[in-house]
Each structure stands twice: as C-alpha cells, then as structure tokens.
C-alpha positions as CSV (number, residue, x, y, z in Angstrom):
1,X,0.0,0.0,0.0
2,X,1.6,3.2,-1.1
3,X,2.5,6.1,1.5
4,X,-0.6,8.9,1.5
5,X,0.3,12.2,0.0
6,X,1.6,15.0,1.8
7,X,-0.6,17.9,1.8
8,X,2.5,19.7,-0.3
9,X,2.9,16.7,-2.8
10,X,-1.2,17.1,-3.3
11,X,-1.4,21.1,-4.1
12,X,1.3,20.5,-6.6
13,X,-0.2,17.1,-8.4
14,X,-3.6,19.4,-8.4
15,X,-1.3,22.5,-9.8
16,X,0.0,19.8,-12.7
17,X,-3.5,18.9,-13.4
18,X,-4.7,22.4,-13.3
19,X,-1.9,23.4,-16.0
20,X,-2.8,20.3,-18.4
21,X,-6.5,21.5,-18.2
22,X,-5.9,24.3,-19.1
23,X,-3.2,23.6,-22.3
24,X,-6.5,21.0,-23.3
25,X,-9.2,24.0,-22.9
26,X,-6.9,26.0,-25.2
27,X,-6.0,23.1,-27.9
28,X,-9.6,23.1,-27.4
29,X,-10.3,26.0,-28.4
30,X,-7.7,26.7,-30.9
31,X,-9.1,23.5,-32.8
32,X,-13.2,25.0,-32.7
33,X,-11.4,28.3,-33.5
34,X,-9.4,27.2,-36.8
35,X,-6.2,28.4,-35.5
36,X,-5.0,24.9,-36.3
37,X,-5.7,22.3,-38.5
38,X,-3.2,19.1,-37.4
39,X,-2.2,17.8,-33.8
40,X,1.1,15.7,-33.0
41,X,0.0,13.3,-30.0
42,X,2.1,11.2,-28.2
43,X,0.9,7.6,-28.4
44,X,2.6,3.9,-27.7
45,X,4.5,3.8,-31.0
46,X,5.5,7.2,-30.6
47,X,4.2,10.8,-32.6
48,X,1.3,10.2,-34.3
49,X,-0.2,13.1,-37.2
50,X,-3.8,13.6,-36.7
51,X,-5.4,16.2,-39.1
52,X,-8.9,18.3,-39.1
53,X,-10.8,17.2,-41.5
54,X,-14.6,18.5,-40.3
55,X,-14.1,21.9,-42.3
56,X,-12.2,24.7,-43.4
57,X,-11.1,27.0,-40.8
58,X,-12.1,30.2,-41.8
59,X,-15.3,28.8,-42.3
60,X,-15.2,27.4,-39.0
61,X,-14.0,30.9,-37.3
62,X,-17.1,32.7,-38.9
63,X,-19.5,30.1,-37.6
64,X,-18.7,29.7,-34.4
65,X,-19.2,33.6,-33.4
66,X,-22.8,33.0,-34.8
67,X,-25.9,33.3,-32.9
68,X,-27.6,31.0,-35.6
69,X,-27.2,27.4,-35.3
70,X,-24.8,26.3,-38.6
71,X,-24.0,22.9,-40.0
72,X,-22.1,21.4,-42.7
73,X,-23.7,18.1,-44.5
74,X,-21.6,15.9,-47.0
75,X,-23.6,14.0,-49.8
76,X,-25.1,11.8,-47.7
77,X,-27.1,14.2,-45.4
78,X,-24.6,13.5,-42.5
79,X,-23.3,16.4,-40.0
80,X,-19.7,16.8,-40.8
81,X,-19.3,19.9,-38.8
82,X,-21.5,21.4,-36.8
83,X,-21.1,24.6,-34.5
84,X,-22.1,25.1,-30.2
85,X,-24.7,27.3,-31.2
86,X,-26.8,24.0,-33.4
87,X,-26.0,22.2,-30.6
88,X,-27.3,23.9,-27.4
89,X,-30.3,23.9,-29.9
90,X,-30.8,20.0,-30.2
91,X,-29.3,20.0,-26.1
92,X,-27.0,17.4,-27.3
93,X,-23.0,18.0,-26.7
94,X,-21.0,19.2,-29.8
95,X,-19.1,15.9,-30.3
96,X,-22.1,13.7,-30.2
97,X,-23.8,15.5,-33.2
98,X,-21.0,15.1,-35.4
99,X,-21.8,11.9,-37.6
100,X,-25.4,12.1,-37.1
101,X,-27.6,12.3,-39.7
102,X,-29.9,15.5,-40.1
103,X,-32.7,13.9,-41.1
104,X,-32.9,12.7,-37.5
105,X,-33.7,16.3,-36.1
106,X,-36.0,16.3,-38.5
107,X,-40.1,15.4,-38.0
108,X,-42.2,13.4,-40.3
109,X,-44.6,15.9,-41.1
110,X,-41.7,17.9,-42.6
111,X,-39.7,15.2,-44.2
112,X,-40.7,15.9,-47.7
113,X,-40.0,19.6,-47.5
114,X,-36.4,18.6,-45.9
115,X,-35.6,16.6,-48.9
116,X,-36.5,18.2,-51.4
117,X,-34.6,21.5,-49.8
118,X,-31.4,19.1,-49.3
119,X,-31.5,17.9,-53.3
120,X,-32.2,21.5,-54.8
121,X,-29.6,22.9,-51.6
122,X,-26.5,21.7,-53.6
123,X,-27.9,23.9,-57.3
124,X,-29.5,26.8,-56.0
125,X,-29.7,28.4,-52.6
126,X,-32.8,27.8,-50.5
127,X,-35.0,28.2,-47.6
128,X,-37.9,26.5,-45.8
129,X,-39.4,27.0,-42.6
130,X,-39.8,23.5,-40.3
131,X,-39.8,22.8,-36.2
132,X,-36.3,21.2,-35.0
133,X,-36.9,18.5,-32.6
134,X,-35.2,19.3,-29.9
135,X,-35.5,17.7,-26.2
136,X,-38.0,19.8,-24.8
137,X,-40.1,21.6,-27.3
138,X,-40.0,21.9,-31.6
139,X,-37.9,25.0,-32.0
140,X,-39.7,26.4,-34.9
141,X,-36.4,27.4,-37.8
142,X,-35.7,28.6,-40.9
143,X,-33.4,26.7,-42.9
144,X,-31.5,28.3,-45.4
145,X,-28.8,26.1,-47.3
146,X,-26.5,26.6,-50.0
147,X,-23.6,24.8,-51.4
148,X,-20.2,25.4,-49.7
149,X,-16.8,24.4,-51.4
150,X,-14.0,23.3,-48.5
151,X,-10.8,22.1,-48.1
152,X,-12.6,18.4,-48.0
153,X,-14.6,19.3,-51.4
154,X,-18.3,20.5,-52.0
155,X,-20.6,20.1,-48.8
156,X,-23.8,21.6,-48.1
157,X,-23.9,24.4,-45.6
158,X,-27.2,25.0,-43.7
159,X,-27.8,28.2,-41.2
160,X,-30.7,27.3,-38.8
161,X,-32.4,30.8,-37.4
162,X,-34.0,30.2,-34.2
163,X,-37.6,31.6,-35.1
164,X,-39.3,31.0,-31.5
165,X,-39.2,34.7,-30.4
166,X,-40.3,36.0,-33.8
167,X,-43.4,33.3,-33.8
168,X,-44.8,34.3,-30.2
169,X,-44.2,37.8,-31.1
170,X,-46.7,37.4,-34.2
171,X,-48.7,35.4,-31.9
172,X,-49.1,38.0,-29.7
173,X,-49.7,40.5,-32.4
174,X,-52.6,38.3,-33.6
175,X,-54.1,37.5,-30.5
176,X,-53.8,41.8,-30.0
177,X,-55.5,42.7,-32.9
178,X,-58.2,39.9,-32.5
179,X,-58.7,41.9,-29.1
180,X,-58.2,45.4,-30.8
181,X,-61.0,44.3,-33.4
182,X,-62.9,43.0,-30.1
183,X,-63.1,46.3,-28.6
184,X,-63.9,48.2,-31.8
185,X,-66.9,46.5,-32.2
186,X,-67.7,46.9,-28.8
187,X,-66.8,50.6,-29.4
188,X,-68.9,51.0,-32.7
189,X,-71.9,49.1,-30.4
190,X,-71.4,51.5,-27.6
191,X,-71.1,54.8,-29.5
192,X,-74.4,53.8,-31.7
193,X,-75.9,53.3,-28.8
194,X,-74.5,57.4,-27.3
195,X,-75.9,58.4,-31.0
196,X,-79.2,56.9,-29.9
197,X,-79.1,58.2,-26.6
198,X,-78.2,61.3,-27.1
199,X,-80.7,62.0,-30.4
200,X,-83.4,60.8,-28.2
201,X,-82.5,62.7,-25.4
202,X,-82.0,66.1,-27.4
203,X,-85.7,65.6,-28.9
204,X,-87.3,65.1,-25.0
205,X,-85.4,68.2,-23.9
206,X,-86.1,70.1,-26.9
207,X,-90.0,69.7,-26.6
208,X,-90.5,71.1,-23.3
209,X,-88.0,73.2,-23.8
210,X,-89.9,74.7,-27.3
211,X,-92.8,75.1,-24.9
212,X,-90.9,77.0,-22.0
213,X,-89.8,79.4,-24.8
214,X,-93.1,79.6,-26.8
215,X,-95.5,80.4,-23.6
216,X,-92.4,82.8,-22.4
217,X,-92.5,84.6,-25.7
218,X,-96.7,85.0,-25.6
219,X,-96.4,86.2,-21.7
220,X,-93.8,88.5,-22.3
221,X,-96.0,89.6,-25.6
222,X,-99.5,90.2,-24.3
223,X,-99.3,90.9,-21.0
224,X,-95.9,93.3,-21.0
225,X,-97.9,96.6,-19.8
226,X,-99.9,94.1,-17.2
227,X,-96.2,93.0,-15.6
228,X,-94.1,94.8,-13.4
229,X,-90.3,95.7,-14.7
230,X,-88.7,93.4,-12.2
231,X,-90.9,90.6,-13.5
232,X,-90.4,91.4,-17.3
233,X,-86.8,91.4,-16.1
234,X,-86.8,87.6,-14.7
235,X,-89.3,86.5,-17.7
236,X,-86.4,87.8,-20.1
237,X,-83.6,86.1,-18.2
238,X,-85.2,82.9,-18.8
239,X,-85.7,82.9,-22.3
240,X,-82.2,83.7,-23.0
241,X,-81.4,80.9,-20.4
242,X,-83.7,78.4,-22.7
243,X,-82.0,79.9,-25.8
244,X,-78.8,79.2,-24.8
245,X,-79.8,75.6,-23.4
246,X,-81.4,75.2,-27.2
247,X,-78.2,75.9,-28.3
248,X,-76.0,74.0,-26.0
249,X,-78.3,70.7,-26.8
250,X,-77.9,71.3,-30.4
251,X,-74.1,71.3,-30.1
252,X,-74.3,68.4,-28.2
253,X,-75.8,66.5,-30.5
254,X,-73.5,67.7,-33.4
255,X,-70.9,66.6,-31.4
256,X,-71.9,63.2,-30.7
257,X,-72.6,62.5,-34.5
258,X,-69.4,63.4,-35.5
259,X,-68.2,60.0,-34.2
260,X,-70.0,57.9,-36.6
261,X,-69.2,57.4,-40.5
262,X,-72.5,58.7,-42.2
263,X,-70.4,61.2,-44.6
264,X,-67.9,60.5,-47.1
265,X,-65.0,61.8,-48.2
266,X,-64.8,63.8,-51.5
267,X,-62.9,66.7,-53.5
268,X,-64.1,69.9,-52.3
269,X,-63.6,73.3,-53.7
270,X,-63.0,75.2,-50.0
271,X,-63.2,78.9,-52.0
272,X,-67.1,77.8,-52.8
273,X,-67.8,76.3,-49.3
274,X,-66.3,79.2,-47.8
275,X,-68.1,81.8,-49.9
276,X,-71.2,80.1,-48.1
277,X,-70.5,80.3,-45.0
278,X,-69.9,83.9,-45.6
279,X,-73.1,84.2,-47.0
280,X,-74.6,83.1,-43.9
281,X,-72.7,85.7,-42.0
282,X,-73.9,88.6,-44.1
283,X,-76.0,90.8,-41.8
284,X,-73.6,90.0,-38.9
285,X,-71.0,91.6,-41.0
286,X,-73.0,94.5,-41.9
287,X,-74.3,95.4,-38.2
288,X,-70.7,95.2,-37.0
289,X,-69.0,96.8,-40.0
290,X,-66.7,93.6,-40.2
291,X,-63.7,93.4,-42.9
292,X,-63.2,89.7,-44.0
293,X,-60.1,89.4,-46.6
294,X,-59.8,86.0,-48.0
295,X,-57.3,84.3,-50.1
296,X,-57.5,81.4,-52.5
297,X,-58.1,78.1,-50.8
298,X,-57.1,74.5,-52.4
299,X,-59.3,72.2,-53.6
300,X,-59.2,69.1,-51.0
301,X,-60.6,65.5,-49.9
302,X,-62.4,66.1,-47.5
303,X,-66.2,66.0,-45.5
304,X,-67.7,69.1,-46.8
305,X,-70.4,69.7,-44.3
306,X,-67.8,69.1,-41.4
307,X,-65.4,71.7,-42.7
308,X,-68.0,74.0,-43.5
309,X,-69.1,73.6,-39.8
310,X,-64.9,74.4,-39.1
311,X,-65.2,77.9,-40.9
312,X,-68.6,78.6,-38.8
313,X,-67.2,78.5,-36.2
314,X,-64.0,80.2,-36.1
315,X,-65.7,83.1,-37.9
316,X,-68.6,82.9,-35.7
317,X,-65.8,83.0,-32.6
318,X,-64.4,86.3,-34.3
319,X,-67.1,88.2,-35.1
320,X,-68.5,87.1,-31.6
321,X,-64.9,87.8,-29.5
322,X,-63.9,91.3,-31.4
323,X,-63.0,94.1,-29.3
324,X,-65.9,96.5,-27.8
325,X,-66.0,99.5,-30.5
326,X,-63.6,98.0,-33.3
327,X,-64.8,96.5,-36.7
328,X,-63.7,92.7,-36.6
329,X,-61.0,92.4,-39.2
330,X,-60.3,88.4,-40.3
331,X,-57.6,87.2,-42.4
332,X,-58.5,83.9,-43.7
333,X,-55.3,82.0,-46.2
334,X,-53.9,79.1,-46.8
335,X,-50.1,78.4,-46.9
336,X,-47.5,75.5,-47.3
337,X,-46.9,73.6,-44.6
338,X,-43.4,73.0,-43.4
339,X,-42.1,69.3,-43.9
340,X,-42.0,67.4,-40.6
341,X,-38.7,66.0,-41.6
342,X,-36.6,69.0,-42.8
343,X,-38.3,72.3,-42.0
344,X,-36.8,74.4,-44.8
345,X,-39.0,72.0,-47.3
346,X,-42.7,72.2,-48.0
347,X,-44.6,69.6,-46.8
348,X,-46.5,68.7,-50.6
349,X,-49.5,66.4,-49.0
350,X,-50.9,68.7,-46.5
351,X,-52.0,72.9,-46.4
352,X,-52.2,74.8,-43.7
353,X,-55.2,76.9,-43.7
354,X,-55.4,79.7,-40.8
355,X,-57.9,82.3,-39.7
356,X,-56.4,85.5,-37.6
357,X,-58.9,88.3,-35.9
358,X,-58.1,91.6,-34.2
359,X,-60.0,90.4,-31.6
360,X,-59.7,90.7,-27.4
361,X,-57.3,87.4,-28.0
362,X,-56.8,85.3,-24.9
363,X,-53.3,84.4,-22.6
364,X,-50.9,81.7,-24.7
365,X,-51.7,79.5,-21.1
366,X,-54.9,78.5,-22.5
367,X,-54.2,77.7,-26.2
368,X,-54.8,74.1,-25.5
369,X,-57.8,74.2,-23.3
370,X,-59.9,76.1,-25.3
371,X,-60.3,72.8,-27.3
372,X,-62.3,71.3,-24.3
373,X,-65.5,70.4,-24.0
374,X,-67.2,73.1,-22.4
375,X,-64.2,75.3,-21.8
376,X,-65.1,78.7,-21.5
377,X,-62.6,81.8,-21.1
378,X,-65.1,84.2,-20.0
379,X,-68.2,84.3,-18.2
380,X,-71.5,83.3,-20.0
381,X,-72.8,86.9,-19.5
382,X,-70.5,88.9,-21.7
383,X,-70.3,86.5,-24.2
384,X,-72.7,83.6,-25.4
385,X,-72.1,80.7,-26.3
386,X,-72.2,76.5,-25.0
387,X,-68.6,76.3,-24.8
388,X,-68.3,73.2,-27.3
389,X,-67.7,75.2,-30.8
390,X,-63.8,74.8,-30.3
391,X,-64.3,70.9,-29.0
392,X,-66.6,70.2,-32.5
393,X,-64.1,71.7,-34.2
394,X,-61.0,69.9,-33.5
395,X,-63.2,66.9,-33.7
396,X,-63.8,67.8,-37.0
397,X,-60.0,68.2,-37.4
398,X,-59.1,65.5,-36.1
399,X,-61.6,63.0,-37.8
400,X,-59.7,64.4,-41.3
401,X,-56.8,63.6,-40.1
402,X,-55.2,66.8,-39.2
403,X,-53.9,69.0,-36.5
404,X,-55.0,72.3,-34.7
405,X,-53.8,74.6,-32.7
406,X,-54.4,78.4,-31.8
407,X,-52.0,81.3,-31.6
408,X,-53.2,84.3,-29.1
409,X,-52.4,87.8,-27.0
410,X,-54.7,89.2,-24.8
411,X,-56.0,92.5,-26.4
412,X,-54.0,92.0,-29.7
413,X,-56.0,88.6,-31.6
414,X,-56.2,85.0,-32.2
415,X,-54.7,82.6,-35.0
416,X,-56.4,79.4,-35.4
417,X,-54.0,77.5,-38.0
418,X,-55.5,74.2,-39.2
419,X,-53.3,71.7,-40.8
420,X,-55.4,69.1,-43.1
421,X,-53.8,66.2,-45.8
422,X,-54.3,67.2,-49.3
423,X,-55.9,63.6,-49.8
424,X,-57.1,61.0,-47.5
425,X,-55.0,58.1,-47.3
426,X,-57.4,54.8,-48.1
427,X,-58.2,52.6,-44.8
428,X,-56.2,55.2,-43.1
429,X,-55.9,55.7,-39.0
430,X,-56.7,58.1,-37.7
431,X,-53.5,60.4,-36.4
432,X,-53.0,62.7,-33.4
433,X,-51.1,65.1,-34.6
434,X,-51.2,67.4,-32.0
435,X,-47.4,66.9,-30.4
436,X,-45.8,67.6,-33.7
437,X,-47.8,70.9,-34.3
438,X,-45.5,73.3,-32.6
439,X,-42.3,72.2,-35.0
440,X,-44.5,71.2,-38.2
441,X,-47.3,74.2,-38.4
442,X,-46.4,77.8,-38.6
C-alpha cells in the first residue's frame, strides 16, 4: 500500500492537473477556432499526425461567433461539422452531433420539405421554414442552405435561425389585434348606442324646452304693460337661459354625431364652401362693420359639411370675440406647410389653412384648453355661447386627419392654423397630430 500524499505533494499534483487543463481548454479552443488544422500526440508507437478534416477554418471561425445554429452536411445528409450554437439547440453535446444524420432532427410531417430543400440545396440556394426536434419543445427554424466548397470538397452548408421569439411575437400581435377588433366592435356598439341616446335625449329636452320658450314669448307679448319691470326682467332672463340651453343641446348632439361614418370623403372646392359660410354671415358683418379678406383656398378630400361647420365657427368665434367698439378684421389663407422631416421643405400632402382676428385674444396659457368640451374663457354673461364650438371643431379636425392649434395675446387677436392632408390616405388611421404641431405648423 503506497505512503498517503503530503498535503504539499497534493497542491502541486492538483497545480499539474490544473496546467494540463488548461493547455486542453486552449487546444480546445484553438481547434473549434481554426487556428489549427493538425495535432502531433504522443501515443505507444510514438508521434502520431492527426489532421482536421470537419471543415475549413475560416469557415469554421465565422461560424462559431454566430448566434444562428450552422451545419455542414456531406452528400449523404450526414453532419460533418457542426457549430455550439446547433448544438445547445438540439441539447446534445457538440461531439455527439458530429456523424449524425440530419434527417434525425428532423419530424415526419416535414420530411418531404427537408428533402427536397437538401436535393435542390446543392444547385441553388434555398429556404424552408420547419420545427427542429429538440428535447424539450419543436424550436420552430428557418433553414437556409446553399452549397459550400472546402478544403474536403463541396458540402452543403445549412444556417438554422431560431424563429421562437419572432413566432410568439406574431402570436401576440394576432391574439392583440383579434382583441383590438374585439373592442372596436364593442366601441362602434357603444357609441351607436351614445348616438341613440343622445338623439333621443335632445328631442325630450327640446319639446318642453320649445314650450318653455313659446308660452315665455306669448307672456312677455300680451301681458308686458300688465307685468311689473322686475318681473319682465326675470321672464327675459329665462328665455335667454332656454335659448342658450337650445343651443348647447344642439351642439351636443352635433358633437356626438361626428363620431360615426355617415359622410364621405370627397374633392371639395374650399373657396365655394367658404363663400357660403360667408353668405350666412352677411347681416352680422354688416351690423358690425366687419372686414373679411380672403385668399385662394385648395381644392381638397375632404367632408364638406364638417369643414363648413370648421369655418362657422371660427368666424362665428371672431365676429362674436372682437373688441368693444372695433370693426372685426379676419384674415382667412392658406399656406405650405413645413415638412416634418426638414423644416426648410414644403410639406406637398398637407396645407395649412389659418384664420387671424383683431379680436380681445386670450393668454398663450390657455391655447390648448380652449379645445375642451365646455371650456369657456369668459363668463356666459359677456359672451354667449355653449362652450363646445372649439371641441366640435378639433373633432372635425381630427376626424380628417389633421392638426389644430391656436396662436393668441390678450388685447392683440387670435390665430387658429388648421393643418389638413391634401388627400385621404385609403383605410387610413386616424393620427393625433397634435405633439408635432408646434415644429411642423407655422
């Protein structure tokens, strides 16, 4: 029985061992790496020659710094070379794949597809899409092969792209739009339902409320000598308080019916629409003496009755916000719009078309909420109005696909500058375009 080792005699045999692992990690490595293509071994009859013959070694550098899996088949369909990549992928160890047959990682169902890629593979490059068997789930792949000249002779080289992330991802895309079409549906329900709603609503308030004005109107009429001033006084405050609730049920309606898809789009001339909206305005620009200068407009795809409810009502907010004693003066144009890419370029598929009064104006703060619904920047009493005009608007706007904003100083005026496409793209979304207005309007 030999003598035990002394604790010295131990930490150097394990400091041998240490050093021959790592020379073998580096031969190792130096073989998988192509740095060499021969070893010289020791063995009982002395130095024996043993040479690389799985593949060239440049080809073998490149593949083995790829994230695909790569293989090298000879004539027979057999793995001659193989990199760590394939075979992490079949979870066998690299020196067990070599001399396997491909075919075996291979399932039925796909056999036909594998064979014929592997005959036309040595003519013509190629690519199918199969599942790898691999030990614990098909890894779904694209095979691409194409014929590879080595050192050996011709082989067949095959690059396998894992395609499991890029399948669950267009999983998950298809399960999200089948959710996404889900919840338009239920949208389109729910807003037909609002339309309904809100139409009947509108015609139960506006029936009493016809009545509340009619017998107002008659008392006020025929019995105004019988009444005393402070009663004439209430009986007028609340037919301008059922006016303006007329008014603010009407807009409410219009609002709500701008969500569904009754109207079409279609080339418009915007100089005719315009010139009747105008004509509507006629006696409110003669009582107030208002100057109106308007340039040519384009001729454009979109929902004429919308965007002749878009000029009502920015006219109607300048004639109705002008300054106490000063003829409303409105500048109505249309200009290029500045590319969103490079601002010294003209953006071809979209005009801007803006409307600027001399009006009492209102502080740059508030040049976003006066879009809200119901947003009002003074009180009710010096000027009417339901506070939704604005809201309807950039509804309107925004259902063409286009971008508003307003430009403003108190006692100075207002710019409303409305950016609309040219032409409506077919099936197109509809775009916000409201963070990009400050760099792509002007």
């Amino acid at each position: 029985m030999s003598e035990p080792k002394t604790y010295e005699q131990l930490l150097a045999e394990n400091e041998w061992l240490t050093i021959q692992l790592e020379e073998a990690n580096e031969t190792i490595q130096a073989i998988r790496t192509g740095q060499i293509d021969a070893l010289v071994v020791q063995g009982k009859e002395g130095h024996e020659l043993y040479t690389l013959k799985t593949a060239d070694s440049t080809y073998r550098l490149f593949i083995e710094t790829m994230n695909e899996g790569a293989v090298t088949l000879n004539n027979e369909g057999v793995i001659v070379y193989a990199n760590s990549t394939f075979a992490s992928m079949v979870g066998m160890p690299l020196s067990t794949v070599i001399g396997l047959s491909f075919n075996q990682f291979v399932p039925g169902i796909s056999g036909d597809a594998y064979r014929n890629l592997f005959s036309r593979g040595w003519t013509e490059e190629n690519k199918i899409e199969i599942e790898l068997i691999a030990p614990n789930r098909p890894i779904p792949c694209q095979l691409s092969v194409n014929a590879l000249e080595l050192d050996e002779g011709v082989s067949l080289s095959m690059i396998l792209t894992d395609l499991t992330t890029q399948k669950e991802s267009q999983q998950l895309l298809e399960e999200n739009n089948r959710q996404l079409a889900r919840i338009n549906e239920a949208l389109e329900v729910s807003n037909h339902d609002l339309l309904q709603f809100a139409s009947v609503a509108s015609h139960d308030l506006q029936e009493p409320l016809r009545k509340i004005l009619i017998f107002a109107a008659m008392l006020r009429d025929k019995h105004a000598d019988e009444l005393p001033p402070d009663s004439m006084r209430y009986l007028g405050k609340v037919i301008d308080s059922s006016q303006r609730m007329k008014r603010t049920i009407v807009d409410i309606l219009t609002y709500s019916r701008l969500s569904t898809n009754i109207d079409s789009f279609a080339m418009t001339d915007l100089n005719v629409l315009l010139a009747d909206v105008l004509t509507d305005f006629e006696l409110l620009i003669s009582e107030k003496n208002a100057r109106i200068q308007v340039d040519p407009l384009p001729t454009m795809e979109v929902i004429g009755g919308q965007i002749r409810q878009v000029f009502h009502n920015l006219i109607n907010n300048a004639m109705k916000f002008s300054r106490p004693g000063e003829p409303p003066d409105i500048y109505i144009r249309c200009t290029p719009c500045p590319s969103d890419k490079l601002d010294t370029e003209p953006d071809d598929h979209h005009c801007c078309i803006s409307v600027t009064d001399n009006g009492i104006g209102f502080d740059e703060q508030y040049a976003e909420k006066v879009f809200s619904l119901f947003h009002r920047l003074n009180t009710k009493d010096a000027y009417e109005g339901s506070g939704i005009g604005l809201a309807i608007t950039k509804r309107i706007v925004d259902r063409h696909n286009g971008a508003i904003k307003a430009e403003s100083r108190e006692g100075v005026g207002s710019t409303f500058i409305i950016k609309l496409p040219l032409r409506q793209q077919t099936n197109s979304l509809l775009h916000d375009y409201s963070t990009e207005m400050e760099s792509s309007v002007g």
